[in-house]
C-alpha positions in Angstrom: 97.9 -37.9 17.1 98.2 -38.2 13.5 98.5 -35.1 11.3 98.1 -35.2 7.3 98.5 -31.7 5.9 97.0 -31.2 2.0 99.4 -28.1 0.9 101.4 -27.3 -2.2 103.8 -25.8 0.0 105.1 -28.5 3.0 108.4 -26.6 3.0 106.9 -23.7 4.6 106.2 -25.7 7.9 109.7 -26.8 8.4 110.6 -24.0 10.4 108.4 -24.0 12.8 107.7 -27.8 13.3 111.3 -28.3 13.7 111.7 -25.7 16.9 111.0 -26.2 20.5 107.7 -28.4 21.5 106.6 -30.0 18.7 110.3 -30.8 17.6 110.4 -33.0 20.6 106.3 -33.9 20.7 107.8 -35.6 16.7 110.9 -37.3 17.7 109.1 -38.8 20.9 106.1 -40.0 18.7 103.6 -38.5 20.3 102.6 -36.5 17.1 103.5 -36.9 13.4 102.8 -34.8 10.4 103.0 -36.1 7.1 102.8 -34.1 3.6 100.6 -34.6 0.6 101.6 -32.1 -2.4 98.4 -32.0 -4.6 101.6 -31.6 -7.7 102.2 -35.3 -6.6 99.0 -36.5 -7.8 98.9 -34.9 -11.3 98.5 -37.2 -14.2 102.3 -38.6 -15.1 103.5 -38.8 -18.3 104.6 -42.3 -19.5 108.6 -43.1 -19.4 109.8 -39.6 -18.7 109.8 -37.1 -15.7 107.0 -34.6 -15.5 107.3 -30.6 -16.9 106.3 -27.9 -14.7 104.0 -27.1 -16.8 102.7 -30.7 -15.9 102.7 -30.4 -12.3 100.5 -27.5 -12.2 97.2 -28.3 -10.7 95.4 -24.7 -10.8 93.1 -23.2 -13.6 91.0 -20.5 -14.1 87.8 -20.4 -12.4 84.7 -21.0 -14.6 81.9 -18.1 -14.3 84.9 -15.9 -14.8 86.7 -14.0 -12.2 90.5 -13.1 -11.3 93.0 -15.7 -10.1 93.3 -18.7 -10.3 91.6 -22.6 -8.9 92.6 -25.5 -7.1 91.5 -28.4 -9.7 89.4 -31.3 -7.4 91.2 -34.4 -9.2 94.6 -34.0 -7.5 93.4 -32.5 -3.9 91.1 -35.3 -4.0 93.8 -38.1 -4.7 95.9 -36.5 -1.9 93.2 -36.5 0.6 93.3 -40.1 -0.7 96.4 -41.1 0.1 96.1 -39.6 3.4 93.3 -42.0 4.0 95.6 -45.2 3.2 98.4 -43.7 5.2 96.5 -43.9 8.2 95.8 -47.6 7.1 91.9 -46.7 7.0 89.4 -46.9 4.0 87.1 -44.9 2.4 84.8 -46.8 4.3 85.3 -46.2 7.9 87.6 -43.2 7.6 84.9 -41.0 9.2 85.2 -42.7 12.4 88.8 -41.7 13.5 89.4 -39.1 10.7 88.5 -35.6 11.0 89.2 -33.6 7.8 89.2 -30.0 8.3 89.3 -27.5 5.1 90.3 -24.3 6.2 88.3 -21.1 5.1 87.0 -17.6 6.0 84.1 -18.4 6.0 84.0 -21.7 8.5 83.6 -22.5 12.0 85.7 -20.4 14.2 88.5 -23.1 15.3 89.1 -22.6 19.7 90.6 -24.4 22.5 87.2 -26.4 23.0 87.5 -27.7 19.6 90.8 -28.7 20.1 90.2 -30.6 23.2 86.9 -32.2 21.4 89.0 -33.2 18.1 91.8 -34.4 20.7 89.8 -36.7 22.4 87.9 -37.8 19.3 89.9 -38.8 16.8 93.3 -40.0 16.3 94.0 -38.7 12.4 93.3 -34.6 11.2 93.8 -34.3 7.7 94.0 -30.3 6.6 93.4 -29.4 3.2 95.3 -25.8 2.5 94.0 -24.2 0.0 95.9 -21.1 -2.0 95.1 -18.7 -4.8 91.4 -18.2 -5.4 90.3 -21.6 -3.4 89.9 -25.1 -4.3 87.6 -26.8 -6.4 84.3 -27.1 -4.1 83.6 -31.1 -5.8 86.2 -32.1 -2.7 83.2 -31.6 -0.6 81.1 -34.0 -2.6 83.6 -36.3 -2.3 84.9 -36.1 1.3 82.9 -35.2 4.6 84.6 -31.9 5.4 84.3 -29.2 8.2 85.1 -26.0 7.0 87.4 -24.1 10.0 88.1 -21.2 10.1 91.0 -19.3 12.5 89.7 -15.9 12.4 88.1 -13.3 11.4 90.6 -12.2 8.7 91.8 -13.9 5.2 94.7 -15.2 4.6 96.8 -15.7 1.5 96.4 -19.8 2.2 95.3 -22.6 4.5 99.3 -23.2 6.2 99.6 -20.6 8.9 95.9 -22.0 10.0 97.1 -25.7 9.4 100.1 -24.6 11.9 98.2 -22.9 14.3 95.5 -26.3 14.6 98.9 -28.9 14.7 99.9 -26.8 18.0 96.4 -26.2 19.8 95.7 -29.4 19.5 99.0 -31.6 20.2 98.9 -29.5 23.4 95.8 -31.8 24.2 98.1 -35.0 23.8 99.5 -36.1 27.0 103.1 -36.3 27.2 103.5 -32.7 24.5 103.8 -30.6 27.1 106.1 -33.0 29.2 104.0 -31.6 32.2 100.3 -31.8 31.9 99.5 -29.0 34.5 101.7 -26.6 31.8 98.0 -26.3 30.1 97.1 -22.5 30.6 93.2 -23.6 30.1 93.5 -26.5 32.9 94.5 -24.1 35.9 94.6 -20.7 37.7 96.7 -18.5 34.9 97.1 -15.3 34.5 97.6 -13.0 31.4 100.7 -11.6 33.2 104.0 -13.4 34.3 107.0 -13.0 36.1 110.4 -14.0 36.3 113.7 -13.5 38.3 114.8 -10.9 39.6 112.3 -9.5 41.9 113.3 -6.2 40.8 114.5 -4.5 37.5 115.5 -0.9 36.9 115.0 0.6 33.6 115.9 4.6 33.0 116.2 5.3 36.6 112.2 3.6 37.6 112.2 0.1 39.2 109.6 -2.3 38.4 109.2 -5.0 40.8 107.7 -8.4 40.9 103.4 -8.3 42.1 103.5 -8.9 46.5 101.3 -11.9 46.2 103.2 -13.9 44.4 106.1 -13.6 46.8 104.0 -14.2 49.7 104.1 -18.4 49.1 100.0 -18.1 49.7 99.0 -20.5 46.8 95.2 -19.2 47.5 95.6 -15.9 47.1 98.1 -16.5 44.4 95.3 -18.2 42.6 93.1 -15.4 43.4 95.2 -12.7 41.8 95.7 -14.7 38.9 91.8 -15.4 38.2 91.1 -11.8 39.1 93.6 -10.5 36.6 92.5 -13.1 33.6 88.7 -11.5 34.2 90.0 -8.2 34.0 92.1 -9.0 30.6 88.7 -10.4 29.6 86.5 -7.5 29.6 
C-alpha cells in the first residue's frame, strides 16, 4: 500500500510514522508514504533560489471573508506528481488510485472503508488542506472523495491523513505481523488484562475477570462479545 500525502507540513508526521507499527510496516515495505509540499510546485524564478515570499501558495479568498486560500495551481501539480510517482497517468489513475480530500463536511471515514480502500486500490493520495481550505477547481480537475474523520473541525487535513495511513495499513497483511491481532476480525473486548492476576492499590485489590482464568476459550469468547455490546449501547 502506497501512501502520497498532499500537506505543507510533512514534518509533522515524522513523529508518529517513525514509532512502533508503521516504523516497521515502512522498513519491511509493506507500506510507504511519500510527501508532496504544494511550496514545491510554485512557479520558480529563473537562475536563482526562490523567496518566501515566492513559496507561498495561499491568498485571500474571493467573495471576501477572513483567512486565507489554498491556490488550485500548486495542489493540483502536487496531486500530479503523485500520479507519476506511482508510475500511473492521468489516464488510468482512477483505477488503482483513490484520492481522498479531507473535510468536515465529507463521508465519515470507518473500519469498513478502510477494509474496502484496502482491498481496492493499491495507491491513496490525501490532500491536507489548512487555513480557510483549498481552492475547490482541484475537484474539477481530479476525481475526489471528500472524507471526513469526525464530527469536529480541525485546524488541517494531517491528523486525519494520520489517522487513515494507520486504519488502513492495519488491512495489509504482514502490518500487524499477526493477522488475528485485528480487533474487528475476532471476539474482542473493550476491556483487557494483563499480569499479575491481582493488584493492590490504596489498601483495595483489583483482580483479573474469572473467565478469563478459566482456559474455557467459549466462554471467554462469550464474555468478551457480551462486554463489547454492553460498551456499545
Amino acid at each position: 500500500m502506497n501512501f502520497h500525502i498532499i500537506t505543507l507540513f510533512p514534518e509533522s508526521f515524522s513523529s508518529y510514522l517513525g514509532e512502533s507499527i508503521l516504523k516497521r510496516a515502512i522498513e519491511d515495505k509493506k507500506i510507504s508514504v511519500k510527501f508532496y509540499n504544494p511550496r514545491d510546485f510554485a512557479i520558480q524564478p529563473k537562475n536563482r533560489p526562490q523567496t518566501y515570499s515566492e513559496r507561498r501558495v495561499d491568498d485571500k479568498p474571493y467573495g471576501g471573508g477572513p483567512g486565507m486560500v489554498i491556490e488550485a495551481l500548486p495542489v493540483i501539480k502536487a496531486i500530479e506528481s503523485a500520479i507519476k510517482a506511482s508510475k500511473l497517468n492521468t489516464k488510468n489513475y482512477k483505477l488503482k488510485t483513490k484520492i481522498f480530500w479531507f473535510t468536515p463536511s465529507g463521508v465519515q471515514f470507518d473500519t469498513i472503508t478502510a477494509k474496502k480502500v484496502a482491498s481496492k486500490y493499491k495507491h491513496i493520495i490525501m490532500v491536507c488542506g489548512r487555513y480557510e481550505g483549498i481552492d475547490a477547481r482541484v475537484k474539477k480537475v481530479f476525481k475526489v472523495e471528500d472524507l471526513s474523520v469526525g464530527p469536529f473541525v480541525l485546524t488541517g487535513g494531517e491528523l486525519p491523513a494520520m489517522l487513515v495511513i494507520d486504519c488502513i495499513s492495519r488491512q495489509v497483511e504482514g502490518v500487524l505481523g499477526d493477522f488475528a491481532s485485528l480487533e474487528e476480525a475476532r471476539a474482542s473486548s473493550p476491556d483487557t488484562y494483563t499480569r499479575p492476576e491481582t493488584i493492590v492499590y490504596k489498601n483495595k485489590k483489583y483482580t483479573v475477570p474469572a473467565v478469563l482464568l478459566s482456559g474455557d476459550h467459549k466462554k471467554i469468547d462469550e464474555w468478551r462479545n457480551q462486554t463489547r455490546n454492553k460498551s456499545e449501547k
